[in-house]
C-alpha positions in Angstrom: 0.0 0.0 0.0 1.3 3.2 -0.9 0.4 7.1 -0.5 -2.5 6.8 -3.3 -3.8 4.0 -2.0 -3.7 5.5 1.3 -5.4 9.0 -0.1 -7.8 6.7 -1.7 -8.9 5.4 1.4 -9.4 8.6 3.0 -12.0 9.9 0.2 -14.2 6.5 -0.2 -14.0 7.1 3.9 -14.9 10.7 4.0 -18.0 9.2 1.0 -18.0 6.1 -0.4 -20.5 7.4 -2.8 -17.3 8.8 -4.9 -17.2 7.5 -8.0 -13.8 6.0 -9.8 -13.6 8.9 -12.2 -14.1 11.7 -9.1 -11.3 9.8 -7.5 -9.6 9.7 -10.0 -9.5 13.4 -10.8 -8.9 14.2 -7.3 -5.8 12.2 -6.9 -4.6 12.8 -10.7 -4.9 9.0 -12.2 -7.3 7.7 -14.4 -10.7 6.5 -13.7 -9.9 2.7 -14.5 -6.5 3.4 -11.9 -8.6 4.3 -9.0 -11.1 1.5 -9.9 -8.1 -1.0 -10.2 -7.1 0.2 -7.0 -10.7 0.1 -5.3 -10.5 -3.4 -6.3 -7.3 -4.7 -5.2 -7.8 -2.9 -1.8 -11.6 -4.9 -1.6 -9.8 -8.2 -2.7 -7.0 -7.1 0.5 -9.5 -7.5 2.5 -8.8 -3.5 3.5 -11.8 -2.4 2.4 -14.4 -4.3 4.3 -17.6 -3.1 2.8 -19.6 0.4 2.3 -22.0 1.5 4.5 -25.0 4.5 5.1 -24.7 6.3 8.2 -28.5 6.8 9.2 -29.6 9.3 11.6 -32.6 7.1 13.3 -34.3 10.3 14.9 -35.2 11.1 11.7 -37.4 8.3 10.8 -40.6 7.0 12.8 -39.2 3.7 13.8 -38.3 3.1 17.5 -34.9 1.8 18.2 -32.4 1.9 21.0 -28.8 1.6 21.2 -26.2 0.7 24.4 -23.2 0.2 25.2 -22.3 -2.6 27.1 -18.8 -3.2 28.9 -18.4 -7.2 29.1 -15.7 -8.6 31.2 -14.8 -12.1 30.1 -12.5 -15.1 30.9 -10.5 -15.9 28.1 -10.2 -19.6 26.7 -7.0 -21.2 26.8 -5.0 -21.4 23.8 -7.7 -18.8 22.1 -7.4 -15.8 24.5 -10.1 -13.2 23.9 -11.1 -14.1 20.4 -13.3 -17.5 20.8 -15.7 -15.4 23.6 -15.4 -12.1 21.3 -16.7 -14.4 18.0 -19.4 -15.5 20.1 -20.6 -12.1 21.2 -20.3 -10.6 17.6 -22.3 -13.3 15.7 -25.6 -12.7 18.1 -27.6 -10.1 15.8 -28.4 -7.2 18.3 -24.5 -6.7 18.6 -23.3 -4.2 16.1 -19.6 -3.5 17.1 -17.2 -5.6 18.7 -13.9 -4.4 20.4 -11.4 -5.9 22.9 -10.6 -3.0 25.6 -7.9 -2.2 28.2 -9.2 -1.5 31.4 -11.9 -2.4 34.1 -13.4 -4.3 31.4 -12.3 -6.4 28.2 -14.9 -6.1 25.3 -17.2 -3.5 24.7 -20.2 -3.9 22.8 -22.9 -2.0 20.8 -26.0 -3.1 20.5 -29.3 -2.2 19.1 -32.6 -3.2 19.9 -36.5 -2.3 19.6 -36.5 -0.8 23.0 -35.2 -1.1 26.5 -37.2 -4.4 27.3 -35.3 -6.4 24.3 -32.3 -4.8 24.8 -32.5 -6.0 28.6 -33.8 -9.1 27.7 -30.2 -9.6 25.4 -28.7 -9.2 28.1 -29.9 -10.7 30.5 -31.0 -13.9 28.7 -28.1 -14.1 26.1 -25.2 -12.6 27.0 -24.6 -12.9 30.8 -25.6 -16.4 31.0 -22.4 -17.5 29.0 -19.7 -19.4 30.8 -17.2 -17.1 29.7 -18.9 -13.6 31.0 -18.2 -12.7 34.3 -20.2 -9.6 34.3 -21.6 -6.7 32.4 -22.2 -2.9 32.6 -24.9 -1.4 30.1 -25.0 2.3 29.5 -28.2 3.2 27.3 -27.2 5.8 24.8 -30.0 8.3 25.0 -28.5 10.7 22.5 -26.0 10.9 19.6 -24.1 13.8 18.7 -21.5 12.5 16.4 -20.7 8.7 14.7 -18.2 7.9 12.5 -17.1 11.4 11.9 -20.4 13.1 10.9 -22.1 15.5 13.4 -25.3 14.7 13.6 -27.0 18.1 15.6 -27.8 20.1 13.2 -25.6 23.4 12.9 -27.1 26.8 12.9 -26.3 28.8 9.6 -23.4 31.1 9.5 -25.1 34.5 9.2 -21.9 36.6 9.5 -20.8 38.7 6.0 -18.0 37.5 4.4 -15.1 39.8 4.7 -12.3 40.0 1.9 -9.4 41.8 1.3 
């Protein structure tokens, strides 16, 4: 991987709606280069897949997201990963991440409302051998994710000033 590939990744990451030929304009190559090197970085395995960010207040559906700090025993011979595949094939968990700290995974889940999301919990996830205990914090509000405010910002109403 080198610098292109590298500025590459931060426009499809800033919007992965860019197409090959904007790409390539903005990095100076040719269309069918930054397609060639879309592809080779999707075959990599570096880029894992494209994604909408959707802000969920917006639309009439009810939906509720935590955070929940899991602290684990780790399997022999496996260490965190065989209780962190576990956790991150059930549905409701959206992210997956081994921590330092109090606790060693932290999870994001999403659910209809507080009762499911509880219900996960309590029913699924700290019945398994491996979890010692858990920690849910409901997230009531977000302001930012993955970069992208999501308040909106009020309009600039100062006059632009030029030399």
């Amino acid at each position: 991987m080198d610098k292109l590939d590298t500025a590459l990744l931060e426009l499809l990451e800033e919007d992965a709606r860019r197409t090959p030929e904007q790409i390539g304009v903005l990095l100076g190559v040719s269309a069918a280069e930054a397609k060639a090197r879309i592809e080779g970085l999707e075959s990599a395995g570096v880029i894992r897949g494209y994604t909408v960010l959707i802000d969920r207040e917006q639309l009439e559906e009810e939906t509720i997201s935590a955070l929940i700090e899991v602290k684990v025993q780790p399997e022999r011979n496996r260490g965190f990963d065989a209780i962190a595949e576990q956790l991150y094939l059930f549905d409701e968990v959206k992210d997956c991440y081994l921590m330092s700290g109090a606790y060693d995974l932290m999870l994001i889940v999403e659910g209809k409302n507080i009762r499911a999301v509880s219900r996960f919990v309590s029913e699924r996830l700290s019945i398994l051998d491996n979890v010692q205990s858990c920690a849910t914090h409901f997230i009531l509000k977000r302001y930012k994710s993955d970069g992208v405010v999501f308040e909106k910002q009020p309009e600039d109403k100062r006059m632009v000033v030029s030399p």
